[in-house]
N, CA and C of each residue as an Amber inpcrd file, in Angstrom:
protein
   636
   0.8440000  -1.1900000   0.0000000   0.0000000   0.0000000   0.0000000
   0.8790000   1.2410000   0.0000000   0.3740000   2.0930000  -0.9260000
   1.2630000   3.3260000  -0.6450000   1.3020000   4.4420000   0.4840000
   2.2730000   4.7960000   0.8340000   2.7660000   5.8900000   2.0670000
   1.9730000   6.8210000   1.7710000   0.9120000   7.7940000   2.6000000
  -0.0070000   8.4370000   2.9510000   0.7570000   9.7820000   2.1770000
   2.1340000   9.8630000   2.0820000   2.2590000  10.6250000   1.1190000
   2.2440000  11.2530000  -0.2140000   1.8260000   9.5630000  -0.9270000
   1.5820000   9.5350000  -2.2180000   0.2700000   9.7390000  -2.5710000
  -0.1390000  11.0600000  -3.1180000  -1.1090000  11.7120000  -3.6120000
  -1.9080000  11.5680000  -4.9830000  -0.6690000  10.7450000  -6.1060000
  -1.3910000  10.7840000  -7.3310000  -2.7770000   9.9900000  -7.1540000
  -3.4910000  10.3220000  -8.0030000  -4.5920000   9.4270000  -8.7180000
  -4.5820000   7.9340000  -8.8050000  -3.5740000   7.2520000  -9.1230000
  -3.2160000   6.1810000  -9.7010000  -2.7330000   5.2080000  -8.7200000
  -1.7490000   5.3870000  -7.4050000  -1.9980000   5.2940000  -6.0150000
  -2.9720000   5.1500000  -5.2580000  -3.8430000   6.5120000  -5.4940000
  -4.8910000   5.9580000  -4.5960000  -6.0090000   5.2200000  -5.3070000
  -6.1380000   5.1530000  -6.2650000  -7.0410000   3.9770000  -6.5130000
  -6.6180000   2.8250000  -6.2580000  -4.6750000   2.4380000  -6.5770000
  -4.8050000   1.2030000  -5.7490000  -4.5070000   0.5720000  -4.9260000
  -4.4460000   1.7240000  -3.7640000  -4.8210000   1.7310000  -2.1560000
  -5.8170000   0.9470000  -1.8430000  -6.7000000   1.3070000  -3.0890000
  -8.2560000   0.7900000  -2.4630000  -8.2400000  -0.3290000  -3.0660000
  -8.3050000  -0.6670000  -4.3350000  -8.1820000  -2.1510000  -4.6030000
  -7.6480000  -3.0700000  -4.1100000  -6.3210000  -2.7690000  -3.2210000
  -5.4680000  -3.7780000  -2.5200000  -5.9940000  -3.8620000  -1.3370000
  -7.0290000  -3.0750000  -0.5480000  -7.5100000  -3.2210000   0.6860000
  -8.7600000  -4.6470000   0.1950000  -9.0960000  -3.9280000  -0.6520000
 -10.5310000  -4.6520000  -1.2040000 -10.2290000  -6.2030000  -1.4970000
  -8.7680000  -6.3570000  -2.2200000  -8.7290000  -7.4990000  -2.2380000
  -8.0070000  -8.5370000  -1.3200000  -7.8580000  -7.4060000  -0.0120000
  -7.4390000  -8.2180000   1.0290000  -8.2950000  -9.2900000   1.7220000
  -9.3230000  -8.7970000   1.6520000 -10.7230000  -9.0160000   2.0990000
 -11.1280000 -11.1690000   1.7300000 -11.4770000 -11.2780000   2.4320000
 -11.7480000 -12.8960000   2.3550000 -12.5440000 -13.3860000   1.7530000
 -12.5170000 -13.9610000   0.3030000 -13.7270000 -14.7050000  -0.5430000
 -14.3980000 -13.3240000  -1.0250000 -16.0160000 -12.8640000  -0.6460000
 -16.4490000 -11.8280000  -1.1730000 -17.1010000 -11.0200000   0.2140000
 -16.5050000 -10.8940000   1.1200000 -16.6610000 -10.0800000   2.1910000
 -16.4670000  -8.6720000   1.4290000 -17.2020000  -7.6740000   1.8010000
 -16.9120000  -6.3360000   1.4960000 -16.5750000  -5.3040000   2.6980000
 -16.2040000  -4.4750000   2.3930000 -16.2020000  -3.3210000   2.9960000
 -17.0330000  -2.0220000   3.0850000 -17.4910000  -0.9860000   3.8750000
 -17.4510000   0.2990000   3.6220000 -17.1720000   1.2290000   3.2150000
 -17.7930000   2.1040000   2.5530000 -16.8090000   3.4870000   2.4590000
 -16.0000000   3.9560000   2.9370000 -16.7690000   4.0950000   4.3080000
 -16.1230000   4.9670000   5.5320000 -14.5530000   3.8180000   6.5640000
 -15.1980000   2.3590000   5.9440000 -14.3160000   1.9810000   6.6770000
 -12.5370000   1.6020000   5.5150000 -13.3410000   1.4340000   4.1890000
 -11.8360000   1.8080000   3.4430000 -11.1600000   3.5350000   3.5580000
 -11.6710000   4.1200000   3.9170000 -11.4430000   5.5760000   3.5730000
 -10.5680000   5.4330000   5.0910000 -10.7600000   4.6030000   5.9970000
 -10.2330000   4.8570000   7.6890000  -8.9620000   4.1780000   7.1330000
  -8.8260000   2.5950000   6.3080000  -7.9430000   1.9090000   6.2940000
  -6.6760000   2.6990000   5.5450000  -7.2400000   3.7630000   4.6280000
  -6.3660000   4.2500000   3.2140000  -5.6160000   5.4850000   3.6910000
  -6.5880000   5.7090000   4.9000000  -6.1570000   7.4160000   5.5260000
  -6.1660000   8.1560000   4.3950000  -7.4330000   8.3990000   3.8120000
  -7.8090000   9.2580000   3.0040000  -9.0390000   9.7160000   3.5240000
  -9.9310000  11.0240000   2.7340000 -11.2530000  11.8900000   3.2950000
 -12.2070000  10.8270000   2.6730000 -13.3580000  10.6320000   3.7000000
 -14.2630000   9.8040000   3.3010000 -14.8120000  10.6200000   1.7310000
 -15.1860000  11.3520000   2.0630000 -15.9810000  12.2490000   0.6740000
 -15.1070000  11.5990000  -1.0250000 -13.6460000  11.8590000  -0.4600000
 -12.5740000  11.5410000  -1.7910000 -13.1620000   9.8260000  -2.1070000
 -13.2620000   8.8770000  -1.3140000 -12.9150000   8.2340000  -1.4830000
 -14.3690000   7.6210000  -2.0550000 -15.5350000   8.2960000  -1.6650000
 -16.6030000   7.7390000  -2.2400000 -16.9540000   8.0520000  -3.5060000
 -15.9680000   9.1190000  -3.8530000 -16.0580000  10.1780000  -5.3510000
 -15.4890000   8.7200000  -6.2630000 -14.3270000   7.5400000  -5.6240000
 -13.4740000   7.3310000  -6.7070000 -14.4790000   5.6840000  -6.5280000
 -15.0010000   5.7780000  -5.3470000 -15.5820000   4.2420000  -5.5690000
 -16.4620000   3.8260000  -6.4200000 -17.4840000   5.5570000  -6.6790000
 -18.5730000   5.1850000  -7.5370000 -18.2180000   5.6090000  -9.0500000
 -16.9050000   5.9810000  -9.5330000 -15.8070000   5.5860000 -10.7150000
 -15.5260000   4.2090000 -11.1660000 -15.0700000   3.5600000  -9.4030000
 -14.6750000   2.4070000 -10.3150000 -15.4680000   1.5590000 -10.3180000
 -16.8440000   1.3810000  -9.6450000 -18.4050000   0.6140000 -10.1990000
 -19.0160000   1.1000000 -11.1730000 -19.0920000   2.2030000 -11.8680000
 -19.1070000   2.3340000 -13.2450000 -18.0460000   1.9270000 -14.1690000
 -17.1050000   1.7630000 -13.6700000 -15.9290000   0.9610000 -14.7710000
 -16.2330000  -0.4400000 -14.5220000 -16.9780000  -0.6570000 -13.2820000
 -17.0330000  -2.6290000 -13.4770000 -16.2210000  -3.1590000 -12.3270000
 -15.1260000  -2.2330000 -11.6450000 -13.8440000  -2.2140000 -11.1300000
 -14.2010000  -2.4630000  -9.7490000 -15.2040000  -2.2580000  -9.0970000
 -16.0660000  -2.9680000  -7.7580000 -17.2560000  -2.8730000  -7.8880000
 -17.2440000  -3.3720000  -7.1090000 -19.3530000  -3.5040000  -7.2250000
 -19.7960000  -3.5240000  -5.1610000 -21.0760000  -2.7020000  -5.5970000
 -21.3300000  -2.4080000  -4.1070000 -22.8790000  -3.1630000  -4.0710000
 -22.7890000  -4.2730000  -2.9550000 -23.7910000  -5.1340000  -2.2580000
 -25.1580000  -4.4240000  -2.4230000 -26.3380000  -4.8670000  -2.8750000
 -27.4170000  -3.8330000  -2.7670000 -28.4250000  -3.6230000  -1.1310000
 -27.7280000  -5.0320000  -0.4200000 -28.5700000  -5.3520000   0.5300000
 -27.7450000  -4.7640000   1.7890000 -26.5960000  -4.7560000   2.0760000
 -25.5350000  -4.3950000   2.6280000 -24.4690000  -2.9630000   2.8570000
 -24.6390000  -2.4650000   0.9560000 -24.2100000  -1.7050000   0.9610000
 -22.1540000  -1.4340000   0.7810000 -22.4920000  -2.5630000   0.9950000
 -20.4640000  -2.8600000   1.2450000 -19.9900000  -2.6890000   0.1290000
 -18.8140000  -2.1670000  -0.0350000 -18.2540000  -2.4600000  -1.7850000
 -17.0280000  -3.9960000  -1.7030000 -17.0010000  -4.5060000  -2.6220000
 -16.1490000  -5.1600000  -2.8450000 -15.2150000  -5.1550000  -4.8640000
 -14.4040000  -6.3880000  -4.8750000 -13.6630000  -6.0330000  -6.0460000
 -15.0180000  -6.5200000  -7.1080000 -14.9660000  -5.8690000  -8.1160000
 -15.5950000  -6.1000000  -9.3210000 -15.2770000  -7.2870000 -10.1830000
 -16.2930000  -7.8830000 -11.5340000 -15.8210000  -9.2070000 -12.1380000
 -15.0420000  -8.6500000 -13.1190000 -15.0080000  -7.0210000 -13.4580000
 -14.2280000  -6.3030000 -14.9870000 -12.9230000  -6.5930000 -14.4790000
 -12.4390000  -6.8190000 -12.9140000 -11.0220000  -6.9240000 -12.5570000
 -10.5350000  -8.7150000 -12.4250000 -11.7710000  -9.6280000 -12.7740000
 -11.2540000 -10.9980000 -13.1090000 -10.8030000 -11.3020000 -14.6270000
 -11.8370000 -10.0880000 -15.6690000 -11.8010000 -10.5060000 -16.4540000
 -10.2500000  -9.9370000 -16.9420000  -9.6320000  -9.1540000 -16.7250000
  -8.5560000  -8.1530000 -16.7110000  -7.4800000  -9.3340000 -16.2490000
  -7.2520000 -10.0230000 -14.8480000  -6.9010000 -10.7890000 -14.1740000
  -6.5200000 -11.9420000 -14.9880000  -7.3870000 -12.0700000 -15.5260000
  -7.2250000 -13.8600000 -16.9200000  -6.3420000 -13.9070000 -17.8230000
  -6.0280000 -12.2240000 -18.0150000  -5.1120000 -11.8550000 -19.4710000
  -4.2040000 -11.5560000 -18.6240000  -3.6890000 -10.8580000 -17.2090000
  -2.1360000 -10.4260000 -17.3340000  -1.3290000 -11.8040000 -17.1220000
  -0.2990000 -10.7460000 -16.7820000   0.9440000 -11.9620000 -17.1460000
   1.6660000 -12.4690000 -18.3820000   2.5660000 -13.3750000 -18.1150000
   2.9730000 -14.0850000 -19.2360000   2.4490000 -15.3750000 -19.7430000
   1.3310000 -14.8280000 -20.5620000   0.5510000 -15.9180000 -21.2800000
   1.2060000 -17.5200000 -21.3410000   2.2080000 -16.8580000 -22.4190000
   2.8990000 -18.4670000 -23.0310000   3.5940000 -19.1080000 -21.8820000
   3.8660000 -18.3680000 -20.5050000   4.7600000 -19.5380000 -19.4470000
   3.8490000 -20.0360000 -18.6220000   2.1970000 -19.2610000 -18.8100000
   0.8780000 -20.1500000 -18.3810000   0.7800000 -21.1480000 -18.7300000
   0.5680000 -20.7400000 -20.1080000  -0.2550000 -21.9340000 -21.1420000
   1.1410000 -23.4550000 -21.0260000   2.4560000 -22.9680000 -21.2140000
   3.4780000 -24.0360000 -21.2310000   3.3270000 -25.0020000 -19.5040000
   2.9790000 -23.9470000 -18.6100000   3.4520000 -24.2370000 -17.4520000
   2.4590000 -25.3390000 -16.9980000   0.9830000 -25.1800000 -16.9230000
  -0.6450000 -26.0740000 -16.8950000  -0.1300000 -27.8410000 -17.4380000
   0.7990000 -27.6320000 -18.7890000   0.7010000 -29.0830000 -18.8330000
   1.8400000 -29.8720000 -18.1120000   3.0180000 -28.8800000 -18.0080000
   4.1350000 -29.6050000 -17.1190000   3.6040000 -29.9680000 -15.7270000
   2.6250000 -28.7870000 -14.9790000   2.6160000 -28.9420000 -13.6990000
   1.7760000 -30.0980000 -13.5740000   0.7140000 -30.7000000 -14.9480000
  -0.2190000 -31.1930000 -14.7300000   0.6290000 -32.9930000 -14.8160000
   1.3760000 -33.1140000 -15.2570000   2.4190000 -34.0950000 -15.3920000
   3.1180000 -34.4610000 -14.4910000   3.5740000 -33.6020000 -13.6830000
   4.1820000 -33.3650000 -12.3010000   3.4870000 -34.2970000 -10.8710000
   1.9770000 -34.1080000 -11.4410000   1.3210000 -34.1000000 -10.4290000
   0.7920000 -35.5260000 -10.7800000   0.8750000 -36.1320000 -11.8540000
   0.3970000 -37.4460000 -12.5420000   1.9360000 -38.3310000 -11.6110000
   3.1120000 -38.0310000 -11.6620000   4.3120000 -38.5170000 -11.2830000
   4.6780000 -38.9520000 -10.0160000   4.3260000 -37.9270000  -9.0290000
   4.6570000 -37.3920000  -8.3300000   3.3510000 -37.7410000  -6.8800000
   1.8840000 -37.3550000  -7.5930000   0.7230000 -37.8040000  -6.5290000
   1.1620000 -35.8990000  -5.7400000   1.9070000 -35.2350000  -6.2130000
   1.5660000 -34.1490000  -4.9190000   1.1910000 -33.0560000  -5.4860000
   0.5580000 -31.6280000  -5.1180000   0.2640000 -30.7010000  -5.3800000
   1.6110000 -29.6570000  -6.0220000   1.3670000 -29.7480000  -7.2740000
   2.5540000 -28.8620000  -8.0570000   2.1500000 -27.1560000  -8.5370000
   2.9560000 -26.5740000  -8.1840000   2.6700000 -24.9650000  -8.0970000
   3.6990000 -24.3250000  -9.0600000   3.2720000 -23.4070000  -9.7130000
   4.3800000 -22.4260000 -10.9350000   4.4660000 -21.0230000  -9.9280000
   5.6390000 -20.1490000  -9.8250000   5.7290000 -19.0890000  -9.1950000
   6.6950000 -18.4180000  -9.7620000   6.4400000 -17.0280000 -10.2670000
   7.2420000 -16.0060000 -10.3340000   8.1080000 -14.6690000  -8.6540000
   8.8820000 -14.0230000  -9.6180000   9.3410000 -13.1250000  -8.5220000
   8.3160000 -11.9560000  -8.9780000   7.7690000 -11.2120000  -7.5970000
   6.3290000 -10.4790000  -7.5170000   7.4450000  -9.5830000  -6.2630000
   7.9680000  -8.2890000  -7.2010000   8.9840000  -7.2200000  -6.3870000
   9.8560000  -8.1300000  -5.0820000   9.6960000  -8.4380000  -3.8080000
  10.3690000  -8.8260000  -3.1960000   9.5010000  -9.8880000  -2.5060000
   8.7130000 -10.8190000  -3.0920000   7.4220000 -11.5680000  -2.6820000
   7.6360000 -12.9140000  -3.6990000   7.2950000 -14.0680000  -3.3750000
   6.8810000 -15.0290000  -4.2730000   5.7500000 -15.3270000  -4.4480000
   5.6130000 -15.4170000  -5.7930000   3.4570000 -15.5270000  -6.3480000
   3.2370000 -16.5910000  -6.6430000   2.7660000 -17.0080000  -6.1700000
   2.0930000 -18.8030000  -6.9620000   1.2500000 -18.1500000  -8.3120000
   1.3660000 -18.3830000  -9.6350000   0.6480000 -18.3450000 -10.6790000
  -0.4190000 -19.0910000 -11.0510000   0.3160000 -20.6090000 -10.6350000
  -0.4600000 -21.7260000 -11.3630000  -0.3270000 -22.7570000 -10.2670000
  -1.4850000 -23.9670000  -9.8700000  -1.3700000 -24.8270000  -9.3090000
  -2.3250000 -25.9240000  -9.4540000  -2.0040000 -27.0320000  -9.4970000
  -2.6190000 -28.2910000  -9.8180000  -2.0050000 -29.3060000  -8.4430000
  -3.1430000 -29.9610000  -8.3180000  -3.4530000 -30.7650000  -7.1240000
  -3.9540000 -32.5150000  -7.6410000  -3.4000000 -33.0740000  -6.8180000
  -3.6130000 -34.7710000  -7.2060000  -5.7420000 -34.8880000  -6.4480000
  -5.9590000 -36.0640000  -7.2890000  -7.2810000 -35.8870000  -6.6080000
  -6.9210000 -36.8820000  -5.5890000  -7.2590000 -36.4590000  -4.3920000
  -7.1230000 -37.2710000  -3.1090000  -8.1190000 -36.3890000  -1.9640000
  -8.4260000 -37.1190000  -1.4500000  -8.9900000 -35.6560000   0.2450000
  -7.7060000 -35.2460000   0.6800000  -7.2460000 -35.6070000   1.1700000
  -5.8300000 -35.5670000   1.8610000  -4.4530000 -34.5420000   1.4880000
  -4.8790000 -33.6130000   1.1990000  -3.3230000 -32.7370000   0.2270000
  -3.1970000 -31.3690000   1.4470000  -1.7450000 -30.8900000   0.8510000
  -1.1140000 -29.5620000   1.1450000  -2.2120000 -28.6640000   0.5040000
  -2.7960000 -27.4590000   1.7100000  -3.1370000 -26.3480000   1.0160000
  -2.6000000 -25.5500000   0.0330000  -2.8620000 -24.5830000  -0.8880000
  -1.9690000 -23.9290000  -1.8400000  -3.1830000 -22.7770000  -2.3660000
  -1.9560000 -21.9240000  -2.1990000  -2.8830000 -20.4550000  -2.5220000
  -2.5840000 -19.6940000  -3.8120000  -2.9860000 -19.4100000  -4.6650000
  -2.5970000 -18.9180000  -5.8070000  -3.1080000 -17.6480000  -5.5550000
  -1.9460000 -16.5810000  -6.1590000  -2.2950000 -14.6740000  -6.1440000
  -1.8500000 -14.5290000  -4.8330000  -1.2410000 -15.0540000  -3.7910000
  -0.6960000 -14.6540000  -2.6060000   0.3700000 -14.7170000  -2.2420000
   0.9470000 -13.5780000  -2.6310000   2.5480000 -13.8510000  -2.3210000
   3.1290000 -13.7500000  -1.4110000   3.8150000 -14.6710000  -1.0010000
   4.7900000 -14.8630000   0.1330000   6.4660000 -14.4580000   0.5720000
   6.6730000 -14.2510000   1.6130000   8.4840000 -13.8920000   1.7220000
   8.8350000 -14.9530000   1.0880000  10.2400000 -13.9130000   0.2920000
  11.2010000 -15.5340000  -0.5950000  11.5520000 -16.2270000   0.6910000
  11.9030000 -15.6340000   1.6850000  12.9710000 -16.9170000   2.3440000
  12.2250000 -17.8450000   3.1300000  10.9990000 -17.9470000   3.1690000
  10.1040000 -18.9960000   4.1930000   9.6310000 -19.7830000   2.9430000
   9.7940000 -19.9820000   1.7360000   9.2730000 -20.8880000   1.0520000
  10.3610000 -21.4650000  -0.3080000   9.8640000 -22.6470000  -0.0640000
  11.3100000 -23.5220000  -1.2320000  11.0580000 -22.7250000  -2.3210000
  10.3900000 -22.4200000  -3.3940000   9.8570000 -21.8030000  -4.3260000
  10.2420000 -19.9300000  -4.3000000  10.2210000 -19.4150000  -3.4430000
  10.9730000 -18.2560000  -3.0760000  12.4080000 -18.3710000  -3.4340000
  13.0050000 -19.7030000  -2.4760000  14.3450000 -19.7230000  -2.3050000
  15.0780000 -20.1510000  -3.6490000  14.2160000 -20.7040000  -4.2960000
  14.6410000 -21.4150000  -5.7370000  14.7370000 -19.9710000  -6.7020000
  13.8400000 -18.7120000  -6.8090000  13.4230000 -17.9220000  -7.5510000
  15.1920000 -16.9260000  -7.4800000  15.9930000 -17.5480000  -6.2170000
  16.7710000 -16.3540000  -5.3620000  17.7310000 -16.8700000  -6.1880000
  18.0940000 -18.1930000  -6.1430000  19.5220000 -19.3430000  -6.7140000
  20.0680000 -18.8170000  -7.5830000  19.7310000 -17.7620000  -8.1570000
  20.7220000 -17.2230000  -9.0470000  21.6090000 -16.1910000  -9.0530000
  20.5850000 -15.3460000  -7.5170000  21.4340000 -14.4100000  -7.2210000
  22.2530000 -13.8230000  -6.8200000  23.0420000 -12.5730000  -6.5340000
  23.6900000 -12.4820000  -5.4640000  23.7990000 -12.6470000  -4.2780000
  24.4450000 -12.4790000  -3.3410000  24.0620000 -12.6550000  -1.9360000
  23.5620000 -10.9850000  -1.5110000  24.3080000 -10.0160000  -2.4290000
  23.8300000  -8.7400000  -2.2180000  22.3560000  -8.3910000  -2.8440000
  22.3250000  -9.1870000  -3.4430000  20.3350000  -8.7520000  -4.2040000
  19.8950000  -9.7330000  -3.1720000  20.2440000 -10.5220000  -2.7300000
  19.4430000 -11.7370000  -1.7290000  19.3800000 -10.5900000  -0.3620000
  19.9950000 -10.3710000  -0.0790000  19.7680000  -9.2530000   0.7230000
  18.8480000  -8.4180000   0.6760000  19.0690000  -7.7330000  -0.1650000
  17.7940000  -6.3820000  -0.3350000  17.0540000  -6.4020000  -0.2950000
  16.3990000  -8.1430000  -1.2890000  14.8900000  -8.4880000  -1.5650000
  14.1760000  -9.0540000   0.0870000  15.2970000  -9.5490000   0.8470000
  14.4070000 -10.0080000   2.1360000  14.7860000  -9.5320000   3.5260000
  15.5500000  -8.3280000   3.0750000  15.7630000  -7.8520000   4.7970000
  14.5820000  -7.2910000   5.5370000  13.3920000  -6.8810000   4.5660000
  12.5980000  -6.2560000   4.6500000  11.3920000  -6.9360000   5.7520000
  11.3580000  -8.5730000   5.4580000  10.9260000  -9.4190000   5.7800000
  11.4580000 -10.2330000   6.8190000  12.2620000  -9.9420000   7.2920000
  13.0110000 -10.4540000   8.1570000  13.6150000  -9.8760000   9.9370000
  13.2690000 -10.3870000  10.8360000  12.4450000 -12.0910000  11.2870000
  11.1250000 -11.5520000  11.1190000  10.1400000 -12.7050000  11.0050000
   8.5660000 -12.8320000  11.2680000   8.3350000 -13.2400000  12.2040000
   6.9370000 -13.6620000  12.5980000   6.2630000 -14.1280000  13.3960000
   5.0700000 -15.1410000  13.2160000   4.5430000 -14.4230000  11.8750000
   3.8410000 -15.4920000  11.5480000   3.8150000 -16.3380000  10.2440000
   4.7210000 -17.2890000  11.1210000   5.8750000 -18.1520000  10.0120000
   6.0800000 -19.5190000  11.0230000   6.2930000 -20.7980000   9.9760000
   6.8990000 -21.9870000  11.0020000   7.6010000 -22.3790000  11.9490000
   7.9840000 -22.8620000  12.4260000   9.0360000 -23.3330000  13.6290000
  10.1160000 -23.4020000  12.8700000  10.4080000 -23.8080000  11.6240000
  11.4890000 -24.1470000  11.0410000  12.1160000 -23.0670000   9.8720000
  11.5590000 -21.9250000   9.8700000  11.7650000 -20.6870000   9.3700000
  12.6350000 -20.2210000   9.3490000  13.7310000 -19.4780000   8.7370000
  15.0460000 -19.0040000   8.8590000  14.4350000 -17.8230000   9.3280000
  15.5860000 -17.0450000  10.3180000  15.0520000 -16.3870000  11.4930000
  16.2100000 -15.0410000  11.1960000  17.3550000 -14.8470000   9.9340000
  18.1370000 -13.9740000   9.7180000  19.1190000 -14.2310000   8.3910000
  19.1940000 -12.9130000   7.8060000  20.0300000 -13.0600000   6.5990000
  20.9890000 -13.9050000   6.3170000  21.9910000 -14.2600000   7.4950000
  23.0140000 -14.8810000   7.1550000  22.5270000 -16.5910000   7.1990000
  21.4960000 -17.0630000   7.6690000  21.1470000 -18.3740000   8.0130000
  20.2460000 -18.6530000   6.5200000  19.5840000 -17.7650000   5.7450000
  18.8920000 -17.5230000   4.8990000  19.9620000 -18.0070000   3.2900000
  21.1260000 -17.1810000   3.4790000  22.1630000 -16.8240000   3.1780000
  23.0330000 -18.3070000   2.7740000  23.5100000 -18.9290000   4.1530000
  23.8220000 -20.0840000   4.1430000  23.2840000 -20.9810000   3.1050000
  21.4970000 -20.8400000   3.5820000  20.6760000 -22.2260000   3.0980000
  21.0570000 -21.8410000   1.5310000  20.7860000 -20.8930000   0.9080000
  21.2100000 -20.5220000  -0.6320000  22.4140000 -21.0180000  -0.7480000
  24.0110000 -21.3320000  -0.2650000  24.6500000 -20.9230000  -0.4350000
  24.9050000 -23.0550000  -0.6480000  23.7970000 -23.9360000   0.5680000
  24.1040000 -25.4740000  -0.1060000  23.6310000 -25.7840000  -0.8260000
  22.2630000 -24.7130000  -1.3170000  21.0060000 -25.4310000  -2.1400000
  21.5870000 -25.0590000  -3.9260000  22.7580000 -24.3580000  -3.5290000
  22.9190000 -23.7610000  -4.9200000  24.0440000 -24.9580000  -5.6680000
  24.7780000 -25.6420000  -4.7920000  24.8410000 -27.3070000  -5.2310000
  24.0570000 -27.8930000  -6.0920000  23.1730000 -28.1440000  -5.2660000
  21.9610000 -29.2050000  -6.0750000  20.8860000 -28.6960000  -6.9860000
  20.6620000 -27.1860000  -6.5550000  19.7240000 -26.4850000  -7.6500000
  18.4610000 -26.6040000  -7.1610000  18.3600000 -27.0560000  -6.0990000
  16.9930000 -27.7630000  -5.6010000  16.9420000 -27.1530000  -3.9490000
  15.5060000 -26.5430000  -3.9750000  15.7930000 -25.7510000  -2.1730000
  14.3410000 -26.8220000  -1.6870000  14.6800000 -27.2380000  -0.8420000
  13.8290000 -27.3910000   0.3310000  13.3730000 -27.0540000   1.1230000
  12.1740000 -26.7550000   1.7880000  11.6800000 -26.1670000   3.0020000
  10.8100000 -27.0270000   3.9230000  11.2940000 -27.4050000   5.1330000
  10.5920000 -28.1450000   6.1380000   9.5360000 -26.6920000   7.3080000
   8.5720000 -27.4620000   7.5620000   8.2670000 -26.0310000   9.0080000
   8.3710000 -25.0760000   8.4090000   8.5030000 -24.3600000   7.2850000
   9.2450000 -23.4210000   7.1210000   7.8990000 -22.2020000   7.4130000
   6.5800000 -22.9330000   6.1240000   5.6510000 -21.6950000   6.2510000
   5.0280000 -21.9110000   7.2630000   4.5760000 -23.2120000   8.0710000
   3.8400000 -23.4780000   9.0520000   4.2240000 -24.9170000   9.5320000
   4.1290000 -25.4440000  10.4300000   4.1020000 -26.7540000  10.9170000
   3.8460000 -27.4310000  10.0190000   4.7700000 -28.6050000   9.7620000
   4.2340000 -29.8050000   9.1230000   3.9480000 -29.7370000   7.3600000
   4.5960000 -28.2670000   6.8470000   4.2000000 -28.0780000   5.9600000
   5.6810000 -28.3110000   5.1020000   6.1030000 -29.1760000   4.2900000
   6.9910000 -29.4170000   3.3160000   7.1140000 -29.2120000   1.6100000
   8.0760000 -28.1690000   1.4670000   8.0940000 -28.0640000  -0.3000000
   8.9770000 -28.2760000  -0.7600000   9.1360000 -28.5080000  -1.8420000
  10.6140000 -28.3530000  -3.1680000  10.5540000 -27.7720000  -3.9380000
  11.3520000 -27.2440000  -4.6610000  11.3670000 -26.0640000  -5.8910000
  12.9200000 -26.5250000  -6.3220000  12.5730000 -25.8200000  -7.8480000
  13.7370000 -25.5610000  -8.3750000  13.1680000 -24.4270000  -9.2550000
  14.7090000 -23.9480000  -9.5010000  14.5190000 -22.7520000 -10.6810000
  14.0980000 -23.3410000 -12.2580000  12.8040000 -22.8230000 -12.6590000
  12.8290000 -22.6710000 -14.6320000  13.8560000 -21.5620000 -14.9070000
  14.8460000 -21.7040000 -15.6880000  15.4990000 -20.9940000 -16.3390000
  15.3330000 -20.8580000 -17.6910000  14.8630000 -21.2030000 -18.4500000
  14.3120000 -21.8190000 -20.0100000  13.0050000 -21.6740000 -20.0740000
């Protein structure tokens, strides 16, 4: 979210979209109570909400009153990205998961965050949760740590000091740069990062880097 100092137009609209889509499933919000979250004037903020429900861009509950995100921002949502490492990525992961029996995930670097893009799941009751559009610190997840393997130890730095220590993170979580640092420094051997505990109890991944 941007610093209460940033005034343009373009900011604060997506102040509000990122609050909106913080929001759980299709829970909405208020005016008055995004306008508290954005630290902006309620008045401004109802000027830009009923902008972006005429663009399609949220839509406000008729019974409730709440606004939430709009479907013009799924349909928007379907097209970004990099098409062709979608479309390539759906049948590898879907192969993966024929091999393998486990839940296989595609992830890009998302500024200093890892994004799950794509994910396919074995049919079983029994699997690892997996969240797609929610990005996570690189260094609490194999898939983060894999995205890093190429880098410096000085860009490995920058991207996660920011993030570093948490709290709400596993028992088995790297807890500081240089331990973070290390784990890059055996995984870049094998090409392959592992994470035990890392995002939560009991929760285990693998990654490697696509370079190609």
């Amino acid at each position: 979210m941007p610093e209460p100092s940033d005034t343009s137009t373009v900011s604060r609209v997506a102040s509000v979209l990122q609050v909106l889509g913080s929001r759980p499933g299709r829970e909405g919000l208020s005016g008055a109570e995004i306008a508290r979250i954005v630290g902006r004037e309620r008045s401004q903020i109802s000027r830009m909400l009923k902008s972006l429900c005429a663009a399609g861009f949220v839509e406000q509950d008729p019974d409730t009153r709440a606004y939430r995100l709009g479907w013009q921002l799924y349909v928007l949502g379907r097209k970004a990205g990099d098409q062709l490492l979608l479309n390539a990525g759906s049948a590898v992961l879907r192969a993966m998961v024929r091999e393998t029996g486990e839940t296989a995930l595609l992830s890009v670097l998302d500024g200093n965050k890892s994004l799950t893009l794509l994910r396919e799941q074995p049919d079983r009751t029994i699997q690892a949760a997996a969240t797609t559009r929610q990005p996570w610190p690189l260094h609490i997840a194999a898939s983060g740590r894999a995205l890093m393997l190429d880098m410096s130890d000085e860009e490995v730095r920058d991207l996660i000091s920011a993030d570093i220590p948490r709290t709400d993170v596993g028992p088995g979580a790297k807890t500081s740069v240089a331990e973070v640092l290390d784990t890059l420094h055996r995984e870049r051997q094998t090409a392959c990062c592992i994470a035990i505990d890392e995002l939560e109890a009991g929760h285990m991944s693998i990654a490697a880097p696509v370079r190609d």
